[in-house]
Structures are given as C-alpha cells and as structure tokens.
N, C-alpha and C positions, 0 to 999 in steps of 0.2 A: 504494500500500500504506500502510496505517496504518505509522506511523513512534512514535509514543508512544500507549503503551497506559495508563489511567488506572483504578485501583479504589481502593477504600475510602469513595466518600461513600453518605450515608443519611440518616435521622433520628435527632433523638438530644433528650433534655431537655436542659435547660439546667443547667449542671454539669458534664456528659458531657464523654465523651470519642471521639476518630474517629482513625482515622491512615489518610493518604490514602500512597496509591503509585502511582509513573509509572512504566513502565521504556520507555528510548527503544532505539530501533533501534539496533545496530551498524554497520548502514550509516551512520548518520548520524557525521559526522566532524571533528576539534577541535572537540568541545563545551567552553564556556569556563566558561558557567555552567546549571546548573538550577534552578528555582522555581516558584513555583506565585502564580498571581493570581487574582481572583474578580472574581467581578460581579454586584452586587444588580439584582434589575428596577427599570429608570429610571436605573440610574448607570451611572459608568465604571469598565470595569475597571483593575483597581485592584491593585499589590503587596503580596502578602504576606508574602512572602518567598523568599532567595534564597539559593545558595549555590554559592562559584566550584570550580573545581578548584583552586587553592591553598587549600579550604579558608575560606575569608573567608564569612562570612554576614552578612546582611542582613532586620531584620524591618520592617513597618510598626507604628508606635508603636501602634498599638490591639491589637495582638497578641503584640509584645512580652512575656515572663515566662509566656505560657501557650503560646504553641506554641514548637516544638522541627523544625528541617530539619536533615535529613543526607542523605550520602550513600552509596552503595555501590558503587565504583568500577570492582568486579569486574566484578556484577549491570546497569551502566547505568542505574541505580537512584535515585531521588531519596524521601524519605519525607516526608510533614507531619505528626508528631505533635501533635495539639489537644485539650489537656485545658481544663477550667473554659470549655467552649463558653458563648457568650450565642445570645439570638435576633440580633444585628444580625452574629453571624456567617454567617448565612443567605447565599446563592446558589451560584452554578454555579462550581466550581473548576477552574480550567485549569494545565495542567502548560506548563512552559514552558523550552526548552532552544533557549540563543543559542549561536552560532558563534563562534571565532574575529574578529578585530576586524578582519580583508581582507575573509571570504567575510561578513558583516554579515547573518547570515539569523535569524528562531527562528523555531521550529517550537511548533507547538502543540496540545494534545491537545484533545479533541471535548468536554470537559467531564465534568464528575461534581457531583452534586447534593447540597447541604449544607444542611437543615433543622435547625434548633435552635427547637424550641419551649421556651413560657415553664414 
C-alpha cells in the first residue's frame, strides 16, 4: 500500500509560488522527522528540507529565506511552502519521513513534478 501520498507540484513562472503536501500513513510509526528532497535530471538527490518532531528545521542554503516546512501533527502532514520559485528549482520532489534512530528506515513518496520556467 502507498504509505505517503504527495500533491501540490506543477508548473509555475519564475517568481511563483507552489506548496507541496505529503501526508504519511498512520500505520507508519515513530516518525522522527519529515522533509522533502528533489532531484534535477543528471544529479543527486538532494535536501531541501526538513523538519523533526521537536520541531527543529533544516533548509538547504539555496533555498533558505524562500521556502517555509511545517508540520501538522494531527493531519501526519508535512507542507513545503515555495515562494520566489527560480528555474534551477526545477525537478521531481520526494517527500520523505525517517524513523526513529533503532528501527533506521525512510520511507518515500513516488515523487511530484516541479517546473519553474524563466
């Protein structure tokens, strides 16, 4: 069974704005943290950012000051608000929710597709 469901990506000019949503499964259990990573064609995927259950977040410096992660604890919910898109934020976004630091697993969504033209 799909375990994280992912919507929000599309196209968008450069400027724009997008806000991506995960929501992970229930079954899934001690989640420690959620985030989302991309991956341009030809490169590695790569963090965007993250954010623990205590709260603690984590950006990549090139996206720092324009996107915005939270979450919604209720919901199992993770958000990537991205305003002031560029084109070099282009590719496949992956939602991504680690375990606990015994059971050392993440799980990951099927991707969602982030075009930013010029």
């Amino acid at each position: 069974q799909v375990q994280l469901v992912e919507s929000g990506g599309g196209v968008v000019q450069a400027g724009g704005s997008l806000r991506l949503s995960c929501v992970a499964s229930e079954s899934i259990f001690s989640i420690n943290a959620m985030g989302w990573y991309r991956q341009a064609p030809g490169n590695e995927r790569e963090l965007v950012a993250h954010v623990t259950t205590g709260g603690h977040t984590n950006y990549a410096a090139s996206v720092k000051g324009r996107f915005t992660i939270s979450r919604d604890n209720a919901k199992n919910t993770v958000y990537l608000q991205m305003n002031s898109l560029k084109p070099e934020d282009t590719g496949v976004y992956y939602c991504n929710v680690y375990t606990d630091y015994v059971t050392d697993y993440d799980y990951w969504g099927q991707g969602t597709q982030v075009t930013v033209s010029s």
